[in-house]
GUNUMAR-770771 format. One record per residue (C-alpha): residue number from 0; residue in three letters; x, y, z. Coordinates in Angstrom, 2 decimals, always signed. Example, Ala and Ser with C-alpha at 12.3 -4.5 7.8 and 13.67 -1.06 7.14 Angstrom:
2
   nr  rest       px       py       pz
    0   ALA   +12.30    -4.50    +7.80
    1   SER   +13.67    -1.06    +7.14
***
This chain:
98
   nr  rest       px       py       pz
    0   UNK    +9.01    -7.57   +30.11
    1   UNK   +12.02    -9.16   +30.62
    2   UNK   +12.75   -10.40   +26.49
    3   UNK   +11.94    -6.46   +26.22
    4   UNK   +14.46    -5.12   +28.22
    5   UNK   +17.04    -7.27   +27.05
    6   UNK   +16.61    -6.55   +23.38
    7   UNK   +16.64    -2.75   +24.82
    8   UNK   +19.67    -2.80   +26.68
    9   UNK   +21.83    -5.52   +25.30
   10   UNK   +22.93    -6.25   +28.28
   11   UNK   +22.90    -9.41   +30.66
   12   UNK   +20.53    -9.66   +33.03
   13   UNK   +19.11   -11.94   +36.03
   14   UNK   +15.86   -11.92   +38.29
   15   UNK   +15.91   -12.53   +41.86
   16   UNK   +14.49   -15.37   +43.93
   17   UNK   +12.67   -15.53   +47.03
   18   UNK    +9.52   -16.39   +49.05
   19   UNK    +7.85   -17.98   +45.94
   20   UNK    +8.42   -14.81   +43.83
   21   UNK   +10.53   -14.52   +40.84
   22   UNK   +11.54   -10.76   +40.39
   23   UNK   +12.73    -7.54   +38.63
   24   UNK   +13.49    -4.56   +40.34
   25   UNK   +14.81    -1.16   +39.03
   26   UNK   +16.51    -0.37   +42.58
   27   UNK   +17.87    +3.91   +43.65
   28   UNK   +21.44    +3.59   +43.69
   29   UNK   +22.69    +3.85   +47.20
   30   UNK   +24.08    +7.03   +46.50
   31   UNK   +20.78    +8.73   +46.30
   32   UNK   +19.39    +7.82   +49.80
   33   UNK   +22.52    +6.93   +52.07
   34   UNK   +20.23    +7.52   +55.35
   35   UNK   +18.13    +4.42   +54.17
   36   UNK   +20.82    +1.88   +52.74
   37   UNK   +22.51    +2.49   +55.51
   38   UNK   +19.34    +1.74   +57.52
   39   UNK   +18.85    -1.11   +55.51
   40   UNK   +16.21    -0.31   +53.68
   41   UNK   +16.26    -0.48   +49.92
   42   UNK   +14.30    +1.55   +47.45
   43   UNK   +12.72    +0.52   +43.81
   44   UNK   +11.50    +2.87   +40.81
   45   UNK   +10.13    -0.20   +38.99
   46   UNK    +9.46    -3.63   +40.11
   47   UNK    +8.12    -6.57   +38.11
   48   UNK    +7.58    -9.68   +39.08
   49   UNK    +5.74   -13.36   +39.01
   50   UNK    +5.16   -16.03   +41.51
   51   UNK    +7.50   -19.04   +41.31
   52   UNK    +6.41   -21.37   +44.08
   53   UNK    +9.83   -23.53   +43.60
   54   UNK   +13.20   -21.85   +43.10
   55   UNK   +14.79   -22.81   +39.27
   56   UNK   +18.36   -21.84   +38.64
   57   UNK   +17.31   -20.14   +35.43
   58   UNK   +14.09   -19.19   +33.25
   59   UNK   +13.50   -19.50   +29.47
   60   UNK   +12.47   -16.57   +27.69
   61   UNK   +12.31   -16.62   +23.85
   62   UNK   +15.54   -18.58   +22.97
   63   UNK   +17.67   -17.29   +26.05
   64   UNK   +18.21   -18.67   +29.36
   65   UNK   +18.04   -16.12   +31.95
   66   UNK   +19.79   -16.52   +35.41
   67   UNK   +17.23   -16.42   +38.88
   68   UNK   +19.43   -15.52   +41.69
   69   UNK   +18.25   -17.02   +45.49
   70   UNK   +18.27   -14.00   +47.18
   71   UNK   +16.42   -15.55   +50.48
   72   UNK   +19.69   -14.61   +52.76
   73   UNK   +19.38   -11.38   +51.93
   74   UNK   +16.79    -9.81   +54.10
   75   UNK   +15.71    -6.89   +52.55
   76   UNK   +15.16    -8.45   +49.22
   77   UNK   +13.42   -11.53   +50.94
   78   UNK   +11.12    -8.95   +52.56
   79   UNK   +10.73    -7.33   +49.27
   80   UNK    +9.68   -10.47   +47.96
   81   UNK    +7.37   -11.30   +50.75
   82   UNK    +5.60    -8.18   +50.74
   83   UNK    +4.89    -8.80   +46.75
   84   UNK    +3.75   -11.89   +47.32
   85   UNK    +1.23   -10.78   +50.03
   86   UNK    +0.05    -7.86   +48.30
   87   UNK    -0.11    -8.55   +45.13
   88   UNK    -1.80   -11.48   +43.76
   89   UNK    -1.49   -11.54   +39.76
   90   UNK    +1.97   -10.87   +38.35
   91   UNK    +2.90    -8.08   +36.78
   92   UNK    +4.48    -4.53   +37.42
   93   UNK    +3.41    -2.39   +40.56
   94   UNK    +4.15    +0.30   +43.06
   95   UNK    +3.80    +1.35   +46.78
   96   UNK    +5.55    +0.75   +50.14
   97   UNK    +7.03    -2.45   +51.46
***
């Protein structure tokens, strides 16, 4: 997925880090819900992810080193990351509610 979307785009990319998750998330800009980001919450179209029981500062894919963020300070993202973990047990892409 993630060799795919940078041959798509072009463009620079790097997953986020937390609660032994590695992830990818398409997230609403702000803009779109400013009740709920200013609640806190945060909202995803797309999320796809893998666990990563330790935290590297980068992952290899094809010839490219691509950056993993530790987002564990950030709360919603570390509960995003927790609730992935909890619910979903093979990697890949999902959707539901956090």
């Amino acid at each position: 997925m993630i060799a795919f979307v940078m041959n798509v785009s072009g463009q620079p990319m790097a997953l986020y880090w937390a609660e032994g998750v590695v992830f990818l998330a398409d997230f609403v800009e702000p803009e779109a819900l400013p009740e709920e980001y200013i609640k806190g919450r945060i909202y995803a179209s797309n999320v796809s992810h893998a666990p990563m029981a330790k935290y590297n500062q980068s992952i290899r894919v094809g010839n490219v080193d691509v950056p993993v963020i530790d987002v564990t300070s950030n709360e919603a993202l570390r509960e995003l990351a927790r609730w992935i973990r909890e619910n979903h047990h093979a990697g890949g892409s999902s959707s539901g509610n956090p």
